[in-house]
N, CA, C and O atoms as a GROMACS GRO file, in nm:
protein
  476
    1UNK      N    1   0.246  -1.074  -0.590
    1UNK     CA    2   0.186  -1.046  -0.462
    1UNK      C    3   0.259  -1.127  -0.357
    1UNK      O    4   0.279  -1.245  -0.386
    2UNK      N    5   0.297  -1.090  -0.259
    2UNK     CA    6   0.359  -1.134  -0.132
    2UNK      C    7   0.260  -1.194  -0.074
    2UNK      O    8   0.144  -1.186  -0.112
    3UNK      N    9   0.309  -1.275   0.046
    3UNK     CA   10   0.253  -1.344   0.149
    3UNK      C   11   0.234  -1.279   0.229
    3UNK      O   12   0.330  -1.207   0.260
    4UNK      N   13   0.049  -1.259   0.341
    4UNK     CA   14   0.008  -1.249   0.410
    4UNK      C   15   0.104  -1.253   0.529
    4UNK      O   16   0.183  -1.343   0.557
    5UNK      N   17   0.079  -1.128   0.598
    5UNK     CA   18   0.211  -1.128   0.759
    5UNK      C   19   0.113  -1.104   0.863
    5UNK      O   20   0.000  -1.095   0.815
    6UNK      N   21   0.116  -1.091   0.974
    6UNK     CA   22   0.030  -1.071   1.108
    6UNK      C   23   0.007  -0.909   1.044
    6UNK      O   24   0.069  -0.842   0.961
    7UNK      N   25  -0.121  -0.886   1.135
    7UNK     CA   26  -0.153  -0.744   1.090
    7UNK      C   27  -0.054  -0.637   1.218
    7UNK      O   28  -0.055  -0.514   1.217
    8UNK      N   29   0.011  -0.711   1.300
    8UNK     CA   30   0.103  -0.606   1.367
    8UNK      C   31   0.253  -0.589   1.318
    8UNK      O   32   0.350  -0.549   1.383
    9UNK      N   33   0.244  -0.646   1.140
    9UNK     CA   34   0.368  -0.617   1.095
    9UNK      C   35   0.332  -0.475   1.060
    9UNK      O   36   0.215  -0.448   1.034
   10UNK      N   37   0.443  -0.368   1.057
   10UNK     CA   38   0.453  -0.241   1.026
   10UNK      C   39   0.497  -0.279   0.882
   10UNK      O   40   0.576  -0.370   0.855
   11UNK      N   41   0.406  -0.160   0.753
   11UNK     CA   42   0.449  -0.179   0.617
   11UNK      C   43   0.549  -0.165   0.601
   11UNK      O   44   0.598  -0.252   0.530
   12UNK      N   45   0.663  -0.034   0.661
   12UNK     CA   46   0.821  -0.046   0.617
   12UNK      C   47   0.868  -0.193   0.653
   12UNK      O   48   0.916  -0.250   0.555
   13UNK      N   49   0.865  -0.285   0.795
   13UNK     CA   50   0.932  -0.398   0.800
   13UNK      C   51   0.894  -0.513   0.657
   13UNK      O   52   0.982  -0.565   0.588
   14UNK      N   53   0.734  -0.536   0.636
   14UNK     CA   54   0.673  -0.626   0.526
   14UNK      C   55   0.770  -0.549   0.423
   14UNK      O   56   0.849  -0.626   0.368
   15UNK      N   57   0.780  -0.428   0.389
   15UNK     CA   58   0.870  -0.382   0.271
   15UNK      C   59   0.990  -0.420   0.264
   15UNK      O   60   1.036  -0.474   0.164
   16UNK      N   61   1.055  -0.397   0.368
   16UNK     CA   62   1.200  -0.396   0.378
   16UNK      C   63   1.236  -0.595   0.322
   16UNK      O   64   1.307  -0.645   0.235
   17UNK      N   65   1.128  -0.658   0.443
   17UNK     CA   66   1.160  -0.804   0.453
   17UNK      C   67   1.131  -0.912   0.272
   17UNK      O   68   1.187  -1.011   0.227
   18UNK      N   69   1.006  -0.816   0.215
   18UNK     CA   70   0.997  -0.895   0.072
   18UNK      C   71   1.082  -0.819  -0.030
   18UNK      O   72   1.066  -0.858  -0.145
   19UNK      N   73   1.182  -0.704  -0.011
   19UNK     CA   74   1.292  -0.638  -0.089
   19UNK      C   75   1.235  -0.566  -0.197
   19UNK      O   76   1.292  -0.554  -0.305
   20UNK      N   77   1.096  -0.506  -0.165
   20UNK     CA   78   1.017  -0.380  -0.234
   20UNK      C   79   1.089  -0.324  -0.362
   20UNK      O   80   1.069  -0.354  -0.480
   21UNK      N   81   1.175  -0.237  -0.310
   21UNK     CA   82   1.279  -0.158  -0.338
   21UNK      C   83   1.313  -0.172  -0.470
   21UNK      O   84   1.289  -0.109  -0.573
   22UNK      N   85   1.410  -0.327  -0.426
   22UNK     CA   86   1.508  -0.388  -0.527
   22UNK      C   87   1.408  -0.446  -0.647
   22UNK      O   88   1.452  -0.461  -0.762
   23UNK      N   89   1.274  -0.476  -0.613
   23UNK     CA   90   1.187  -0.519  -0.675
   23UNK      C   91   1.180  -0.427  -0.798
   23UNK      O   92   1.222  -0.445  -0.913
   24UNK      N   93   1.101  -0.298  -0.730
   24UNK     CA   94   1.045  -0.224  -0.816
   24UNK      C   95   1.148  -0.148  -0.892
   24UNK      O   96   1.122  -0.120  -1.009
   25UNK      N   97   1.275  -0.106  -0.835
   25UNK     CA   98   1.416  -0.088  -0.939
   25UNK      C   99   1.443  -0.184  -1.052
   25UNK      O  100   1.499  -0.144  -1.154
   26UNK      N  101   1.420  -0.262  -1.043
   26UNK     CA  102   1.463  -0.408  -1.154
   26UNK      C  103   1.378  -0.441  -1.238
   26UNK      O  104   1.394  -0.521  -1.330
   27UNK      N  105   1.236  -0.349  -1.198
   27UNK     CA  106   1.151  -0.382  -1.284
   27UNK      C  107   1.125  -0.200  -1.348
   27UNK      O  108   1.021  -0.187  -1.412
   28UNK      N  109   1.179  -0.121  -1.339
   28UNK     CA  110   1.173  -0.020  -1.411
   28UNK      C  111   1.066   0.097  -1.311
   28UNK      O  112   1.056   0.216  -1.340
   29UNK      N  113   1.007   0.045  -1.217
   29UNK     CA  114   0.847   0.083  -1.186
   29UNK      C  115   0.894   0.196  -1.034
   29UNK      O  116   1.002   0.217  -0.978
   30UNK      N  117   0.761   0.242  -1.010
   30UNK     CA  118   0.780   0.299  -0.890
   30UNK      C  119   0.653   0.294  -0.829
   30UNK      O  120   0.556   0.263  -0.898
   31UNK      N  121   0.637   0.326  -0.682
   31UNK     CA  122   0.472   0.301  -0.605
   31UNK      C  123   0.472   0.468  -0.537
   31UNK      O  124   0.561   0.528  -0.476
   32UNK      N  125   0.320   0.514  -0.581
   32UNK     CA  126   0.275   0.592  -0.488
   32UNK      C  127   0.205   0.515  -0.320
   32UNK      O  128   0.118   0.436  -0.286
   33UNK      N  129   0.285   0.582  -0.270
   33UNK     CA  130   0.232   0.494  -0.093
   33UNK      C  131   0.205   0.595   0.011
   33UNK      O  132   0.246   0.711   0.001
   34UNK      N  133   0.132   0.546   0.117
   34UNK     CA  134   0.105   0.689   0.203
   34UNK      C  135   0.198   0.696   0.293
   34UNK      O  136   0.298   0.630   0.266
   35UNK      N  137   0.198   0.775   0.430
   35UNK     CA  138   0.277   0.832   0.484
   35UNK      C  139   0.339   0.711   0.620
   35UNK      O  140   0.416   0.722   0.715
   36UNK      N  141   0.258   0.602   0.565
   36UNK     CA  142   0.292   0.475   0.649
   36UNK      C  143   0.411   0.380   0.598
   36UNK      O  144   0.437   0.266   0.637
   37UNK      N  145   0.495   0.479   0.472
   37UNK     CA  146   0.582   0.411   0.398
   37UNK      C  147   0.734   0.520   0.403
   37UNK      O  148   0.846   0.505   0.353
   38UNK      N  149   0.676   0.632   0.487
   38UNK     CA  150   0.786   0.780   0.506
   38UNK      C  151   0.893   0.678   0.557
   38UNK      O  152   0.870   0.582   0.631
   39UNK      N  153   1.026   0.716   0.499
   39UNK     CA  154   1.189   0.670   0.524
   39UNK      C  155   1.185   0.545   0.481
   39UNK      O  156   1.270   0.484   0.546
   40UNK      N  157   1.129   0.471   0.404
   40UNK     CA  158   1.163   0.315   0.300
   40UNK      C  159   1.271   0.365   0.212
   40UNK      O  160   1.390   0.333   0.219
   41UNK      N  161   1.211   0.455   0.116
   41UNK     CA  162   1.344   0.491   0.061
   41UNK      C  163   1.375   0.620   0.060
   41UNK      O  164   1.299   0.717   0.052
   42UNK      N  165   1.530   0.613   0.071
   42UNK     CA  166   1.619   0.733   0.123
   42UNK      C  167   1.697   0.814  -0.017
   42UNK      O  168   1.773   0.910  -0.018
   43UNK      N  169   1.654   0.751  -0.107
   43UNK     CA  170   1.728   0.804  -0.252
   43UNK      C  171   1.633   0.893  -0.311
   43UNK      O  172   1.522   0.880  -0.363
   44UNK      N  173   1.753   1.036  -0.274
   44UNK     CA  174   1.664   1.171  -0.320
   44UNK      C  175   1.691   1.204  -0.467
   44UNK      O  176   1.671   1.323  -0.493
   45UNK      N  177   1.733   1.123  -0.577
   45UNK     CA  178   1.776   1.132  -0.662
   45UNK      C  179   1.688   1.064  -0.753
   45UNK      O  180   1.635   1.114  -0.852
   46UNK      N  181   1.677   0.962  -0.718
   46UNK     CA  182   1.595   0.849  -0.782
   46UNK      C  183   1.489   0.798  -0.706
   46UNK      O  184   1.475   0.675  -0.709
   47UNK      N  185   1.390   0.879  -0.620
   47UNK     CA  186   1.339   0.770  -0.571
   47UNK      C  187   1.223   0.646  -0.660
   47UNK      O  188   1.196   0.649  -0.780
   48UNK      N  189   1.177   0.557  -0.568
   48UNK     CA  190   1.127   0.456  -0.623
   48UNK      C  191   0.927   0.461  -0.600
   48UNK      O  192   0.818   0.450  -0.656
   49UNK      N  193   1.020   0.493  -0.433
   49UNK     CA  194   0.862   0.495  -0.295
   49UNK      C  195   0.794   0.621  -0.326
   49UNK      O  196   0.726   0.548  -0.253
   50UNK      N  197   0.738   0.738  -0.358
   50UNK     CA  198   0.676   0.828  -0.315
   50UNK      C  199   0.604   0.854  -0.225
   50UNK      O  200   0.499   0.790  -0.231
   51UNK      N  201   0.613   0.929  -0.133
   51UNK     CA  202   0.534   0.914  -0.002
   51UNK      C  203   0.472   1.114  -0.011
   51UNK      O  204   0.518   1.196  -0.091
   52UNK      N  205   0.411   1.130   0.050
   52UNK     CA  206   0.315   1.288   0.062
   52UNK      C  207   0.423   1.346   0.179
   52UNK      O  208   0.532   1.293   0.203
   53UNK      N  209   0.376   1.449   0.236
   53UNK     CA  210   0.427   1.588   0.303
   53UNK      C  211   0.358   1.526   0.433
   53UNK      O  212   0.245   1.478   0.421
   54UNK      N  213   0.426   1.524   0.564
   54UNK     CA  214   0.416   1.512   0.720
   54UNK      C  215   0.392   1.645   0.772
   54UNK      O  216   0.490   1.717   0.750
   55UNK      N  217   0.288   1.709   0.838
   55UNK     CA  218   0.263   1.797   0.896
   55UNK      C  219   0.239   1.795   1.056
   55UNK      O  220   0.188   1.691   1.099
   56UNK      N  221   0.267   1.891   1.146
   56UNK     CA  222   0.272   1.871   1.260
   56UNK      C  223   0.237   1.990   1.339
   56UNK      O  224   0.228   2.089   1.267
   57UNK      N  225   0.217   2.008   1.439
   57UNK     CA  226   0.146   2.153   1.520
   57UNK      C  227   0.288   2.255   1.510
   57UNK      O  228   0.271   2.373   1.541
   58UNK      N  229   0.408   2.215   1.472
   58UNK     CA  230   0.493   2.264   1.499
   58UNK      C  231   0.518   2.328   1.315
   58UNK      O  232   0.541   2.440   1.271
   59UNK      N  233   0.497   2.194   1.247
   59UNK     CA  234   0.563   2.179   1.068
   59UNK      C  235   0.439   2.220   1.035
   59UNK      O  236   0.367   2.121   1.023
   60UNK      N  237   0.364   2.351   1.007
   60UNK     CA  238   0.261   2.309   0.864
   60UNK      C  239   0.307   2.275   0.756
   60UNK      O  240   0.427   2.250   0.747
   61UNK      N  241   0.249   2.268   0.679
   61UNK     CA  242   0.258   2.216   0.483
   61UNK      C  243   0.221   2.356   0.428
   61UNK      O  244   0.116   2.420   0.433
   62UNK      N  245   0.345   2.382   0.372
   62UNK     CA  246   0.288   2.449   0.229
   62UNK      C  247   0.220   2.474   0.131
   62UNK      O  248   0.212   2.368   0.068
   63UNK      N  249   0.158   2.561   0.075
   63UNK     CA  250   0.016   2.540  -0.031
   63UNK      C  251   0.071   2.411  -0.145
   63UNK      O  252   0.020   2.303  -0.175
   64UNK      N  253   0.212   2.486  -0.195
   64UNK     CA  254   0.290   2.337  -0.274
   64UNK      C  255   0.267   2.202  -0.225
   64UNK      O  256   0.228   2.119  -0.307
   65UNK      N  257   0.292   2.155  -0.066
   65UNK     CA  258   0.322   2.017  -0.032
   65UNK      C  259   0.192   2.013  -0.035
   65UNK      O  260   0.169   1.928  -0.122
   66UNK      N  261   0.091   2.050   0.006
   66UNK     CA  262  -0.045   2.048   0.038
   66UNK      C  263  -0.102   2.002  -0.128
   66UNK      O  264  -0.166   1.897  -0.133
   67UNK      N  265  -0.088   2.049  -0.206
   67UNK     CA  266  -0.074   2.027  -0.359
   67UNK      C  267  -0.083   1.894  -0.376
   67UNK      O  268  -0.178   1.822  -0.406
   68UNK      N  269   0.088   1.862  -0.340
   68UNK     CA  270   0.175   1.718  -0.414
   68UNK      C  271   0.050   1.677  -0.294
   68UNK      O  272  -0.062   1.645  -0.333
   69UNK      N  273   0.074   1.682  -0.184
   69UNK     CA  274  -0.043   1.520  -0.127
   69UNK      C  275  -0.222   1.531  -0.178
   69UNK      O  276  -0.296   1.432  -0.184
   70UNK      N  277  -0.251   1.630  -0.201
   70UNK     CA  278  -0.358   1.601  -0.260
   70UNK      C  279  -0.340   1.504  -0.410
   70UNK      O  280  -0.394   1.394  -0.412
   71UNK      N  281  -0.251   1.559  -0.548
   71UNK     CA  282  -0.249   1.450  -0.590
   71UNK      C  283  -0.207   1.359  -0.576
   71UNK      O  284  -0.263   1.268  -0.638
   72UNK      N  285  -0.093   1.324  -0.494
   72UNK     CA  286  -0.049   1.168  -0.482
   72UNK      C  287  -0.233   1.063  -0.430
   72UNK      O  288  -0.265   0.951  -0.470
   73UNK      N  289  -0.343   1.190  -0.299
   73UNK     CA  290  -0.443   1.097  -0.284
   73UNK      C  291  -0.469   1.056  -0.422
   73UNK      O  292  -0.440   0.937  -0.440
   74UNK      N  293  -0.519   1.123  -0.536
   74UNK     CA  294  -0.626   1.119  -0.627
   74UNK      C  295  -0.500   0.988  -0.661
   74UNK      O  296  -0.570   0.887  -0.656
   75UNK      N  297  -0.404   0.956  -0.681
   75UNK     CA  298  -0.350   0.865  -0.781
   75UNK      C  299  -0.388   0.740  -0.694
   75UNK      O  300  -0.454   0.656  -0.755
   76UNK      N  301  -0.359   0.715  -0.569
   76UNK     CA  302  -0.397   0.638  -0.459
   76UNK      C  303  -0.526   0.638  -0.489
   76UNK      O  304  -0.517   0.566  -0.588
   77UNK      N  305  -0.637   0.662  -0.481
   77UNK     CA  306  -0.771   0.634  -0.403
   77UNK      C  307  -0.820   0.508  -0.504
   77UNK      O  308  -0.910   0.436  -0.460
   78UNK      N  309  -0.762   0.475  -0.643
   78UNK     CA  310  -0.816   0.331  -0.696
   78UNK      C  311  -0.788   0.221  -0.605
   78UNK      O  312  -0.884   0.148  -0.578
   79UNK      N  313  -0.670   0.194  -0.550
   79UNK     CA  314  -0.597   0.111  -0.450
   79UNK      C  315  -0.639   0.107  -0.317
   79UNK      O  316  -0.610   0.018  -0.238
   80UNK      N  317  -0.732   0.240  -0.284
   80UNK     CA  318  -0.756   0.235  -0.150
   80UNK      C  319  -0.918   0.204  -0.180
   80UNK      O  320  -0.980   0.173  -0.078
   81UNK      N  321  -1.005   0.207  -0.314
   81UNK     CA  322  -1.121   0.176  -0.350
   81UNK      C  323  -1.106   0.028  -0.346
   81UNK      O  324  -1.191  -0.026  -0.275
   82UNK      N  325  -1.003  -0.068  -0.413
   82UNK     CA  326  -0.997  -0.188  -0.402
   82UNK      C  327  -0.968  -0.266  -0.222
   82UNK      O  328  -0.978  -0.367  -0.153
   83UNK      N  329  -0.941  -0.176  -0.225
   83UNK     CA  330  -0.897  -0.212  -0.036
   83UNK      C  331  -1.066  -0.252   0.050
   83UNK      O  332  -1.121  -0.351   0.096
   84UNK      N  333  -1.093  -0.112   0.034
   84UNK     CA  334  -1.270  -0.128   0.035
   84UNK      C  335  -1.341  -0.239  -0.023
   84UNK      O  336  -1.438  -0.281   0.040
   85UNK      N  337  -1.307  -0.298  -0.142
   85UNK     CA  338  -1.385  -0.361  -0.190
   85UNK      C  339  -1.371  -0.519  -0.088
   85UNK      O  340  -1.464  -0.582  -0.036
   86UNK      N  341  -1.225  -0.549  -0.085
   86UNK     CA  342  -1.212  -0.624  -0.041
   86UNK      C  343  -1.305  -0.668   0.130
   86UNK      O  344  -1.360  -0.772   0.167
   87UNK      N  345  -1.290  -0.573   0.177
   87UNK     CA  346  -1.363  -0.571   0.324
   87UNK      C  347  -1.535  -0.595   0.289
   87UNK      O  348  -1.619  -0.615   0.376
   88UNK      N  349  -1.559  -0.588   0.156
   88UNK     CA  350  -1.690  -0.635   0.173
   88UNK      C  351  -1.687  -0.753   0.196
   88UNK      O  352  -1.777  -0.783   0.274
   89UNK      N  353  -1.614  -0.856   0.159
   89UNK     CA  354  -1.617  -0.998   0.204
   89UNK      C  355  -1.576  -1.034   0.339
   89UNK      O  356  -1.472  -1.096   0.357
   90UNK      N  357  -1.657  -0.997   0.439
   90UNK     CA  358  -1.659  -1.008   0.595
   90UNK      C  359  -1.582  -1.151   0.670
   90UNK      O  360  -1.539  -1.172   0.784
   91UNK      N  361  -1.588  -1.234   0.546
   91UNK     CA  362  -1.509  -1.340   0.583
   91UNK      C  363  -1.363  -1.309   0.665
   91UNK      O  364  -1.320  -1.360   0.768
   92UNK      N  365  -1.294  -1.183   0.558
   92UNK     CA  366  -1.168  -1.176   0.671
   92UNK      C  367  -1.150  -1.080   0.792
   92UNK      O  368  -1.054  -1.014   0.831
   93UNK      N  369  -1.293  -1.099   0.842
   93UNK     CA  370  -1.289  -0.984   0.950
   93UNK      C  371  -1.272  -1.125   1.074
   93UNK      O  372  -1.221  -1.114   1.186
   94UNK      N  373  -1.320  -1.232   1.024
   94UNK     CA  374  -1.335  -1.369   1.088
   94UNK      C  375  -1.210  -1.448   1.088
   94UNK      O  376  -1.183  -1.520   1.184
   95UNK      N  377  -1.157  -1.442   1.018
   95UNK     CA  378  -1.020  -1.486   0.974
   95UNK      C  379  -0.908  -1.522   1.046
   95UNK      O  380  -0.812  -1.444   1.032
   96UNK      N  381  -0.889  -1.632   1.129
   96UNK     CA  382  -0.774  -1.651   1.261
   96UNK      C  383  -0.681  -1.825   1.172
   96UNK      O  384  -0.716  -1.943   1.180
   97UNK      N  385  -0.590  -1.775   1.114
   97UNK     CA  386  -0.534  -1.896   1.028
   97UNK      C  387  -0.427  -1.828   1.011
   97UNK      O  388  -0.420  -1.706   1.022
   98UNK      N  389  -0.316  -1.919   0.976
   98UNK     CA  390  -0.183  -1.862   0.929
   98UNK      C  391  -0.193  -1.797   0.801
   98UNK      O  392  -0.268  -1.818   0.705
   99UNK      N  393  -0.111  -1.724   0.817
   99UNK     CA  394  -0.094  -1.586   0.706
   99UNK      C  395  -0.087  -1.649   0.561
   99UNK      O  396  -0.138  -1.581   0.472
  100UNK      N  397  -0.025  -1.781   0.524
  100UNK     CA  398   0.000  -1.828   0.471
  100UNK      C  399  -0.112  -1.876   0.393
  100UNK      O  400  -0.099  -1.900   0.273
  101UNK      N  401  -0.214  -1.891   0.450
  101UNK     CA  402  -0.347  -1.989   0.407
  101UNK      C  403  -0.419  -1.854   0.388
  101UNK      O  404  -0.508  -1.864   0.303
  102UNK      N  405  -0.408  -1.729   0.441
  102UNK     CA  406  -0.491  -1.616   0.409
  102UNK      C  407  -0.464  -1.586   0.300
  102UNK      O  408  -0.544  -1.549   0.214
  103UNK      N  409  -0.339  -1.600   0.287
  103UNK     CA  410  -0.280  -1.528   0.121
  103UNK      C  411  -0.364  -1.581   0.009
  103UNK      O  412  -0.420  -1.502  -0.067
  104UNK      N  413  -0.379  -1.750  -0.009
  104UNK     CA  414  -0.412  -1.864  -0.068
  104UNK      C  415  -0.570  -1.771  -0.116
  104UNK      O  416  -0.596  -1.726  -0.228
  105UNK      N  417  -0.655  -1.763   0.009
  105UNK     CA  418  -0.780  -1.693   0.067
  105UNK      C  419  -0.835  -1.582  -0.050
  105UNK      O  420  -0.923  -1.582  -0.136
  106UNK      N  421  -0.700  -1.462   0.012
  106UNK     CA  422  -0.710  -1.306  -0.062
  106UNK      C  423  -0.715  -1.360  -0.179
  106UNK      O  424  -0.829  -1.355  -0.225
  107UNK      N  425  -0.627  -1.416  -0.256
  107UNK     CA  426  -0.614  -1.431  -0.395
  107UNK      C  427  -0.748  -1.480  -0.472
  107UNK      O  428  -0.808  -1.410  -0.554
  108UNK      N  429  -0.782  -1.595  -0.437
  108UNK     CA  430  -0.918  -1.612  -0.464
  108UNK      C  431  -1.056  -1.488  -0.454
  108UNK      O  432  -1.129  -1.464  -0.550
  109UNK      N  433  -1.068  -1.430  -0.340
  109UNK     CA  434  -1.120  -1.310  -0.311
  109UNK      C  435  -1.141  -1.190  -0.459
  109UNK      O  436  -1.234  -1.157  -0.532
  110UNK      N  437  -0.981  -1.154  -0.442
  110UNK     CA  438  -0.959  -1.059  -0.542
  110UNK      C  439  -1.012  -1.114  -0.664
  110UNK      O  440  -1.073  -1.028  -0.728
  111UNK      N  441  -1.010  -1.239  -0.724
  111UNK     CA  442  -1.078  -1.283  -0.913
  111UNK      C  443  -1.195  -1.269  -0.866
  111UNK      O  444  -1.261  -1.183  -0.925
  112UNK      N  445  -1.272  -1.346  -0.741
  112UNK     CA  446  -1.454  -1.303  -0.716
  112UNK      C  447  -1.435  -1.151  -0.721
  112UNK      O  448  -1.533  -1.107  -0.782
  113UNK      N  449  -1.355  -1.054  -0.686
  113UNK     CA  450  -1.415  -0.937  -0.672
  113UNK      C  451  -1.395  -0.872  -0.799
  113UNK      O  452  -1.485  -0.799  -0.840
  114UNK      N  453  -1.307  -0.886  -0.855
  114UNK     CA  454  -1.276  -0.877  -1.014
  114UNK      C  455  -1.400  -0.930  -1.130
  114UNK      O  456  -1.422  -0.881  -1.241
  115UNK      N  457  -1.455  -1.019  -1.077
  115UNK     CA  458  -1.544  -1.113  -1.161
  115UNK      C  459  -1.679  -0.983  -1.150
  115UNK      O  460  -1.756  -0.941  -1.236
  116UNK      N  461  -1.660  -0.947  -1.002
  116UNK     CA  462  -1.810  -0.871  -1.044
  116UNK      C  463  -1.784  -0.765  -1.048
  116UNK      O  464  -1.880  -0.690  -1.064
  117UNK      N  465  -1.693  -0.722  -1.042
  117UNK     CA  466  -1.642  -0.608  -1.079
  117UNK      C  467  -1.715  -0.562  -1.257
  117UNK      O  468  -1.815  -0.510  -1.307
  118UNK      N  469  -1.622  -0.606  -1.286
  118UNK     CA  470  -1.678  -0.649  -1.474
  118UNK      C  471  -1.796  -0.659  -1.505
  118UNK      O  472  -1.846  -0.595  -1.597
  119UNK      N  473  -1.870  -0.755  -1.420
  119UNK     CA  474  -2.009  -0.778  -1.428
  119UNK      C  475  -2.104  -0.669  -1.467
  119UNK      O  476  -2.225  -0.691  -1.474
   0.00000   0.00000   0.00000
């Protein structure tokens, strides 16, 4: 897990800056991500990133692309359920400290939320 950045970092820069990429190549792996991750990676061969179909008043989506982003949600929505979970602890809605000490924060967070998770 990376270190906590201001929330006006954009995810491609946090990606680009902790070397995502090179990460998840070296480790064999790949990430489904949403459309807040479109152009991270540019390798149509191999990619790593998966990102869904961009639609626009101009671009609709195809019944196909319309398809692939419905399942990429269903593979996403555990990650975006833990996201949720996390915001139940209102503490970091309060939260004005360096990113650094938040990280420290989340981590702890996530085993309490894990703990009752299980529970």
């Amino acid at each position: 897990m990376s270190a906590a950045r201001p929330g006006r970092t954009h995810d491609n820069t946090a990606a680009r800056h902790d070397h995502i990429l090179a990460h998840l190549r070296a480790a064999g792996l790949g990430a489904l991500a949403d459309l807040g991750f479109r152009g991270l990676d540019n390798d149509v061969l191999n990619p790593v990133i998966v990102t869904g179909y961009h639609s626009s008043r101009t671009h609709k989506l195809t019944p196909g692309q319309k398809e692939v982003n419905r399942v990429l949600a269903v593979g996403r929505a555990p990650v975006e359920h833990g996201f949720a979970h996390l915001k139940n602890w209102r503490i970091l809605t309060k939260l004005r400290t360096d990113p650094a000490h938040a990280t420290q924060l989340l981590r702890a967070l996530l085993v309490l939320t894990n703990l009752e998770i299980n529970r």
